[in-house]
Structures are given as structure tokens and as C-alpha cells.
C-alpha positions in Angstrom: -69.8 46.2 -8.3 -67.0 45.5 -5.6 -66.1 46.1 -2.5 -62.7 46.7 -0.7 -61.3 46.5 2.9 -57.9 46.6 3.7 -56.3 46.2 6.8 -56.4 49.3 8.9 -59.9 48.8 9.0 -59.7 45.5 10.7 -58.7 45.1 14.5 -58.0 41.6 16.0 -61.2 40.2 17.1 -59.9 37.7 20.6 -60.6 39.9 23.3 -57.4 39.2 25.4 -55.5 36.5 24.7 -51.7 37.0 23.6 -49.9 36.9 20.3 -46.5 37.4 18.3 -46.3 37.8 14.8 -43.8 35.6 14.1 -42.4 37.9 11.8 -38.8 39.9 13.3 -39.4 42.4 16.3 -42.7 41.4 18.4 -46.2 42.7 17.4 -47.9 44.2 20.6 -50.7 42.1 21.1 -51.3 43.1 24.9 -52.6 46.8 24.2 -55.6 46.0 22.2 -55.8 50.1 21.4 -52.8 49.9 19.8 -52.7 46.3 18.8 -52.5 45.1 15.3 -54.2 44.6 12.5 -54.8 41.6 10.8 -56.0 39.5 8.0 -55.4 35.8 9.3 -55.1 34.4 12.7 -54.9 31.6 14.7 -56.7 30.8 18.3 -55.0 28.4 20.2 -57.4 26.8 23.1 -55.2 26.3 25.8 -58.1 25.1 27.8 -58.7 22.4 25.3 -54.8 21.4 25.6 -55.5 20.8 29.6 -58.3 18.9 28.8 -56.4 16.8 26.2 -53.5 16.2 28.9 -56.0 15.1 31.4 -57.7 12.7 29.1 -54.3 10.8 27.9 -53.3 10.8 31.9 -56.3 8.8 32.3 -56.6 6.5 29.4 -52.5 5.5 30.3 -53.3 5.1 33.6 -52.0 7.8 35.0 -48.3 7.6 33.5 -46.5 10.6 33.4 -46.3 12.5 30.1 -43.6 13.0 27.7 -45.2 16.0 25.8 -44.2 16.4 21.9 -43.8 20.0 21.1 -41.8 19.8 18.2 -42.7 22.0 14.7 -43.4 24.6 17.2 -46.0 22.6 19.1 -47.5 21.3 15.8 -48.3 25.0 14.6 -49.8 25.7 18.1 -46.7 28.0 19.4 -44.3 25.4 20.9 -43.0 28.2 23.8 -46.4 29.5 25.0 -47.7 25.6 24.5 -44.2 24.4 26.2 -44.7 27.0 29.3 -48.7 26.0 29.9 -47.7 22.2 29.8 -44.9 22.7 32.7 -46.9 24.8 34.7 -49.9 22.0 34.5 -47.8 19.3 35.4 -46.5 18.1 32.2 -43.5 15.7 33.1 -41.1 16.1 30.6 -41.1 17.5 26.6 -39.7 16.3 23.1 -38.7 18.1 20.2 -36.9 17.2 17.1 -33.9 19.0 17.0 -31.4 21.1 18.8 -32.6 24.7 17.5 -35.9 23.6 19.3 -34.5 22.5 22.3 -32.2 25.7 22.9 -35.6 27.6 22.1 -37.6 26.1 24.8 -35.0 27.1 27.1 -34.7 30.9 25.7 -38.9 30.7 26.7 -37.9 29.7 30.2 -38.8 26.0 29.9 -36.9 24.0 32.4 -38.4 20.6 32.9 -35.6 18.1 30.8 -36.4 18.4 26.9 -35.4 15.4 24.8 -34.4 15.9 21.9 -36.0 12.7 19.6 -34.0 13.2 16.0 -30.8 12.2 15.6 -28.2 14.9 15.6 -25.3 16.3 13.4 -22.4 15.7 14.9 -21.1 19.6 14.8 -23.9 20.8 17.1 -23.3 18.7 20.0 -20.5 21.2 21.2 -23.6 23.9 21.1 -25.8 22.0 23.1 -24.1 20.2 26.1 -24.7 21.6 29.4 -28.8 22.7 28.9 -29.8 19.3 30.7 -31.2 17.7 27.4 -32.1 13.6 26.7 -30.7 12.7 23.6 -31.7 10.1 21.3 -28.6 8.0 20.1 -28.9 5.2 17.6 -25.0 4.4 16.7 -22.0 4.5 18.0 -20.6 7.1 15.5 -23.4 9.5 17.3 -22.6 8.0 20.9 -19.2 9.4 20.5 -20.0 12.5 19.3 -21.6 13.5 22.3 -19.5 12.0 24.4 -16.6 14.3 22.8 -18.5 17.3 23.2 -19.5 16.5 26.9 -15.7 15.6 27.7 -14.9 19.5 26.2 -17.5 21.4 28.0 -16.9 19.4 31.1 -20.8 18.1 31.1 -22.6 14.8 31.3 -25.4 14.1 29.0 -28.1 11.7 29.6 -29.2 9.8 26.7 -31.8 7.4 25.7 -30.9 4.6 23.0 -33.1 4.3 20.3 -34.4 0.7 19.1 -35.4 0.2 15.6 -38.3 -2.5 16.2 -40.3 -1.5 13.2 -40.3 1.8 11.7 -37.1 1.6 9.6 -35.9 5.3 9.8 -33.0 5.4 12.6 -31.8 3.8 15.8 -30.0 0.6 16.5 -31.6 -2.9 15.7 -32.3 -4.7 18.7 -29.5 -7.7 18.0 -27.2 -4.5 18.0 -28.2 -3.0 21.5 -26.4 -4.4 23.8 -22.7 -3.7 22.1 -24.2 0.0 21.5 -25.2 0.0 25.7 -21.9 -1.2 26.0 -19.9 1.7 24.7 -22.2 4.7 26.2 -21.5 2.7 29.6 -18.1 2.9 28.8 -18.3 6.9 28.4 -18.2 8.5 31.8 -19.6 11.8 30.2 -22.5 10.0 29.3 -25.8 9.0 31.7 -27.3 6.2 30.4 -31.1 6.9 31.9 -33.5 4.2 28.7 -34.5 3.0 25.6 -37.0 4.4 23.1 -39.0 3.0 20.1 -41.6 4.3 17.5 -44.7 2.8 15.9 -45.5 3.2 12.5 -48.9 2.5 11.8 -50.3 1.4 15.4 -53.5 3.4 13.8 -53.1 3.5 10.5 -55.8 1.8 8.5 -54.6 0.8 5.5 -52.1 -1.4 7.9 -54.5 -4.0 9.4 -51.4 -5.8 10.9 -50.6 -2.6 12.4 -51.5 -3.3 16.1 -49.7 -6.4 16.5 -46.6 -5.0 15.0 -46.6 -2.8 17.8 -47.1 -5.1 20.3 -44.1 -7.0 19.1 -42.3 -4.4 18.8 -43.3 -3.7 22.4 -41.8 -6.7 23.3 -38.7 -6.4 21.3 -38.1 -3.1 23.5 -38.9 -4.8 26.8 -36.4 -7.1 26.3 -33.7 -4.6 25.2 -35.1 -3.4 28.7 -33.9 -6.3 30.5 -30.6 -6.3 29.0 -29.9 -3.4 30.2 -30.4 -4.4 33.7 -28.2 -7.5 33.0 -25.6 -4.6 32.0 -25.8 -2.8 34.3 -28.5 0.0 34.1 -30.8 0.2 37.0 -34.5 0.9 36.1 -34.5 1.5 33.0 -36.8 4.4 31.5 -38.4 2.6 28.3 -41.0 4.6 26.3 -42.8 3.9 23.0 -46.4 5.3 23.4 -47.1 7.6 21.2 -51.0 9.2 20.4 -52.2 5.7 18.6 -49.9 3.9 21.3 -51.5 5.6 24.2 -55.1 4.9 22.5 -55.2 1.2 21.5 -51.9 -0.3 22.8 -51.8 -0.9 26.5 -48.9 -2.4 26.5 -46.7 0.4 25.2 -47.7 2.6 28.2 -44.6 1.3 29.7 -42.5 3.9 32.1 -44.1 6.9 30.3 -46.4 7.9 27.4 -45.2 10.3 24.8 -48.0 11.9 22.8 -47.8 14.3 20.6 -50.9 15.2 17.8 -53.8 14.3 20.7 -52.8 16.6 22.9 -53.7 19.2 20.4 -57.1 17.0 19.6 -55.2 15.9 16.6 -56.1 12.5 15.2 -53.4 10.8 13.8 -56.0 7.8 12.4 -59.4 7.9 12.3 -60.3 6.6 15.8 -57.7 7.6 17.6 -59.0 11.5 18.5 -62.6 10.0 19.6 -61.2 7.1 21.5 -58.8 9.5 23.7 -61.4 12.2 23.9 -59.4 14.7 23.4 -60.8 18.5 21.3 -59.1 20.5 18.8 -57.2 23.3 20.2 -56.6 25.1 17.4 -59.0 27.3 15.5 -58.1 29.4 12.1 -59.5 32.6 10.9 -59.3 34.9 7.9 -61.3 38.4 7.1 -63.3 39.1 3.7 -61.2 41.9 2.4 -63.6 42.2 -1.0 -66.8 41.1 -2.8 -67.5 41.2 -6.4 -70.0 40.7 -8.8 -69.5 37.9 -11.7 -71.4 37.5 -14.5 -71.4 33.6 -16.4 -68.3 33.6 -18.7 -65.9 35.9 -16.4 -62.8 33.7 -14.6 -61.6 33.7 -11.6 -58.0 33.0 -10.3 -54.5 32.0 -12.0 -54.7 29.9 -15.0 -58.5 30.8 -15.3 -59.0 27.3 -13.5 -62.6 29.0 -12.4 -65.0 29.9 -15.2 -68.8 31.5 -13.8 -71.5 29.5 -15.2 -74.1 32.0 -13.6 -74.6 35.3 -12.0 -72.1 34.8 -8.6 -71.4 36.9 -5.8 -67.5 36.3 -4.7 -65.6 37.2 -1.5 -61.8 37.4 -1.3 -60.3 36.5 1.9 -57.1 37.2 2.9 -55.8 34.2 3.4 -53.4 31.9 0.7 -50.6 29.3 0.6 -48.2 32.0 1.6 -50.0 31.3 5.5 -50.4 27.9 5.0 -53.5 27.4 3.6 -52.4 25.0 0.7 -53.9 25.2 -2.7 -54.3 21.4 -2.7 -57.0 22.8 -0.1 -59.0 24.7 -2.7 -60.5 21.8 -5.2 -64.0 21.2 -4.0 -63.1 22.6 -0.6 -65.4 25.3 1.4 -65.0 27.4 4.5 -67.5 29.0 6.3 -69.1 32.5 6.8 -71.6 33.3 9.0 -72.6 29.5 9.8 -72.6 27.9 6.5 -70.3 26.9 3.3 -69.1 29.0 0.8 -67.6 26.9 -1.9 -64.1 27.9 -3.0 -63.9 29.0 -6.6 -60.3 29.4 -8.5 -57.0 28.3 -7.5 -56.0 29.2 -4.0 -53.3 32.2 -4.3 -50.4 33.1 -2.7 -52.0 35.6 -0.2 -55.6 34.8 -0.7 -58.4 32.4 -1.8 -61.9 33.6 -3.7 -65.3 31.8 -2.4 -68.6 31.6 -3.4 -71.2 33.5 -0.9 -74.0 33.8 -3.7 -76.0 31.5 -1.6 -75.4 32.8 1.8 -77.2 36.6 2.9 -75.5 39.7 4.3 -72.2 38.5 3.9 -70.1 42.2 4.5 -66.6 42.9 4.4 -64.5 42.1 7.6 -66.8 38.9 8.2 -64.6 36.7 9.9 -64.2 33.4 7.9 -63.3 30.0 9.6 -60.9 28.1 8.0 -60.4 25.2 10.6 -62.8 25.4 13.6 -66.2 25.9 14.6 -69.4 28.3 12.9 -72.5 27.6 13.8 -73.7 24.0 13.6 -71.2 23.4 11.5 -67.2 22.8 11.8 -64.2 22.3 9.1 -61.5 20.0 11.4 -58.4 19.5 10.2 -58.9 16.0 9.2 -61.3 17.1 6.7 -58.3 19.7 4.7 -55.6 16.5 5.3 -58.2 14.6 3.3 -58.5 17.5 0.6 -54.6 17.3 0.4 -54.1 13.6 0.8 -52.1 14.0 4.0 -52.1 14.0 7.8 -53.9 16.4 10.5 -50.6 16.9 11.7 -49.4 18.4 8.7 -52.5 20.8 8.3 -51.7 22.7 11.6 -47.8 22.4 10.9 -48.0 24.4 7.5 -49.7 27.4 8.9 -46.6 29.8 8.5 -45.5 32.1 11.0 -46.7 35.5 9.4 -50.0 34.3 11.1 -50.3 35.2 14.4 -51.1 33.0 17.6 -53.1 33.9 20.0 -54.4 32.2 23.4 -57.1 31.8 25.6 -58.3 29.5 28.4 -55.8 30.3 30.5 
């Protein structure tokens, strides 16, 4: 026996938050009569994002806040996230490249944006003028910009970058000061700081971690002082990021620059809880079919799945073609009405098959929680990154755009 519900039988269950499809044209999410349909959604908890704010203000002392909104706001929505940060106070925000920047702007964001990746030299003529930080690392870069600021008639502030530790761009710090010696020496260019990342100021398997930080801390404070000795009044210097802000005083510095806690993201294991901050982000799906199996039958591509006993399977319509990745599925669960139904086969394209034998009443158009909160019990992202062997961060960034976003707390 089977059962089948597709999606015209299926309106969007938030109440009133608001959406976009993220597909071409704009789904109209703000008449719920004639809103859509779906089959897998996101709830974004902007409440929870406050909250998260509020707690790294306090644990940096009350710095202000350099918020990271880059990969559209970690999967959150980077121009609805961008637009609640501003109007709470939110100093400043960081993406990683230029198409991000100009799209903060399009969504009315005005508060400076710094863009934190380095930059291909052809975009810099699209980009002067919108009152953007850029990150430079080498003269070739410095130039660049300065070029494109000369021919739009602009100035650019920009922020050096300082390779203490990570190994992935910037200037060493024995190169600064000939580097803040030629963006001085470009009057299209506002030399406002220096920058520098950590690489494992939380990571676990890196016990030295912490104290590489600190140095490189200190390897930043210095480049600090040279500036001064150049020339450069008050430098802006900035290295906190989540597992900076959590554990590394030091690196609090001018301002903090977080970017997975503020979405109650936990870049290490301690990091979340020692913050306090809550996940924002909550992912649904719909049973669109159950079905009978009897021991023998398979389920999914390669019959990875064979039934060793009488089962009672749902589909749900959700697959690696939204983001939920099949390294997800191996001995992974979601839940249905408050407990765990096992996930049987290999996770598909557009949807996964679970085990419900065990759990009573399950009916079509049960809403399924894929990351979030049923009853006693919750999936975080942490628990999928483990599944996959990867970071929270990347859970929440692979959810695709065909799934819709949509807001409350307000």
C-alpha cells in the first residue's frame, strides 16, 4: 500500500514571516491565500540572531561588531540577515567578495561593508565608489585599486591584511611596513587598519592553537604600532573572529568580527556554549509518500538499502539537490512527530526515504525536521557536520537556494 501527496496539497506552515524562493522572479510569500507551496523550507530566527549579537557584545566587552554575512549570511539570507543587523545596531559587515558587497547594497544596506577576500584585479573598476573596506595583501592588489579609484574619481579605504598564521593571503609581517608605505603613497587610497585571521583558535585537534593566536595577536599589534610610526593615526586592528571573541581576550582589539556564532553556529566544540549564543536556523521538509516494504525489497539508488523486516517507509521531499547531502544519510535520522526515524537508502537528488515503522500516526504532509527542534529532541547542525566530516558552517551554507527562507522574531 502507498500513499501520495504532492505539492498543491501542502501550504507553507510559518504563519507570517517572509520568504523568496530564490529561484528567478520572487515567490509571494506575504499573501498566505495565495502563497506557495512547498516541500522544504527554512525558518530563520531572527530573534535568536539579536540574542546572539547581544551575547558576543558582552563577552568582547562591549566592542563594536564587525558582522560576517558572507555565503549569504551562512545560508541564513545575507540581505534580510544584513538589514536586521543594521537596524539593531550592528557596526559594520563583511563579506567575501565584490558580487556580495554590491548585493548588500541592492538590499539597501548602508553601513560600510568590507569586503575580506582578496579581489581580481578586473572588478575593482565595478566596485569603487559604494563606500567598501577592502582587504589588500600585496602591492600588485594595492595598485589595482588605486587605478580604479584614480578613474572613477573615488577614494577607497582599505585595511592591510597580516599573514601571522593562517598561510592563505596577506602580507607577512616583515613585509608590512614597505606594503603601508606604498598605499600611503596612493592619494586614492585611505589607509583606515590592519587585519589577521586565526586558524584553529578552537580547533581541537590543534592543542597549540590558543597560543598561536595570541602571538599572532601580538605580531598584529605591532604591525599596529608601525603604522603609527608611519604615519597612520589610530589604527583600526581587528582579528577576533567567533573562537577569537570566545577564548582569546586579547584579540578583541578595536572591534570583533564574528561570523558562525551569530547564527548559534559552533565553529569548535565549546565555542557555541561558551558565547551562549542559539541556533537561528531551523530546516523543514514534508512526507510526500509512505509505503509498505516487505524483507527482501530495496530501497534507493544502487540498492544500498535492503529490508530485513516488514518496514513502513516515508519519502520526504527533501535531497542533495536542497542541500541535504547524501554523506548525511549513513546512519543519520530526522525527526517526525518528536522522535527518530532512521534514514534508509542513499539520500537522492530531490528526496531521502526514512524509517517510521516505529513511530504511530505518521500521515502525509507531517512536517519533518531536518536541523532544529521536535519535541525533547533536536538534530543541530553539528551533529550532520559530524555525519559528513565537516564544519557547522558548511551544513547551513549547502542548503541551496530553491529552499525558501523565511523569518520570524522580528
Amino acid at each position: 500500500m502507498s500513499e501520495t501527496a504532492f505539492g498543491p496539497n501542502r501550504r507553507a506552515p510559518w504563519g507570517s514571516g517572509q520568504g523568496t524562493c530564490g529561484l528567478p522572479g520572487r515567490c509571494d510569500t506575504r499573501r498566505r491565500d495565495k502563497g506557495p507551496y512547498v516541500r522544504t523550507w527554512v525558518t530563520v530566527d531572527l530573534g535568536a540572531i539579536r540574542s546572539n549579537l547581544e551575547r558576543i557584545r558582552e563577552r568582547s566587552g562591549g566592542r563594536p561588531v564587525l558582522g560576517v554575512v558572507k555565503a549569504d549570511a551562512y545560508g541564513h539570507g545575507a540581505g534580510r540577515v544584513g538589514r536586521f543587523l543594521q537596524a539593531g545596531g550592528c557596526e559594520r559587515l563583511a563579506v567575501a567578495t565584490t558580487i556580495e558587497a554590491l548585493a548588500l547594497r541592492d538590499a539597501g544596506l548602508r553601513v560600510p561593508v568590507h569586503v575580506l577576500a582578496s579581489v581580481p584585479a578586473p572588478d575593482f573598476a565595478h566596485v569603487t565608489g559604494e563606500d567598501f573596506v577592502f582587504t589588500v595583501g600585496s602591492a600588485e592588489e594595492v595598485r589595482a585599486l588605486a587605478a580604479a579609484a584614480r578613474a572613477s574619481g573615488s577614494r577607497e579605504m582599505v585595511h592591510l591584511e597580516v599573514d601571522t598564521g593562517m598561510g592563505r593571503s596577506g602580507c607577512r609581517p616583515a613585509d608590512a611596513r614597505s606594503l603601508v608605505r606604498i598605499i600611503l603613497s596612493e592619494k586614492a587610497l585611505v589607509l583606515e587598519g590592519a587585519m589577521t585571521h586565526f586558524p584553529s583558535a578552537d580547533d581541537p585537534e590543534d592543542p597549540e592553537g590558543p597560543e598561536l593566536a595570541r602571538r599572532q595577536v601580538a605580531d598584529l599589534e605591532r604591525v599596529g604600532r608601525m603604522m603609527e610610526e608611519e604615519g597612520v593615526a589610530c589604527p583600526v586592528l581587528h582579528a577576533a573572529n567567533s573562537a577569537g571573541v570566545a577564548f582569546i581576550e586579547s584579540s578583541h582589539l578595536s572591534f570583533v568580527r564574528p561570523g558562525g556564532s551569530l547564527y548559534g553556529l559552533s565553529s569548535g566544540p565549546e565555542t557555541a556554549a561558551t558565547l551562549g549564543v542559539e541556533a537561528a536556523l531551523a530546516w523543514n521538509a514534508v512526507v510526500v509518500q509512505l509505503r509498505d516494504f516487505s524483507a527482501g525489497q530495496s530501497i534507493g539508488y544502487g540498492r544500498a538499502f535492503i529490508a530485513r523486516r516488514e518496514m513502513r517507509v516515508a519519502t520526504v521531499a527533501v535531497g542533495y539537490g536542497d542541500g541535504y547531502a547524501r554523506s548525511y544519510g549513513p546512519g543519520g535520522s530526522v525527526l517526525i512527530r518528536g522522535a527518530r526515524a532512521p534514514i534508509v537508502g542513499r539520500v537522492s537528488m530531490d528526496s531521502i526515504t526514512v524509517d517510521v515503522s516505529a513511530i504511530p500516526g505518521v500521515a502525509l504532509g507531517d512536517e519533518t525536521v531536518l536541523l532544529g527542534q521536535s519535541g525533547p529532541d533536536s538534530i543541530p547542525a553539528e551533529e550532520l557536520a559530524a555525519r559528513a566530516g565537516t564544519s557547522p558552517y558548511e551544513v547551513t551554507c549547502r542548503i541551496t537556494r530553491r529552499v525558501p527562507r523565511f523569518y520570524r522574531g522580528a
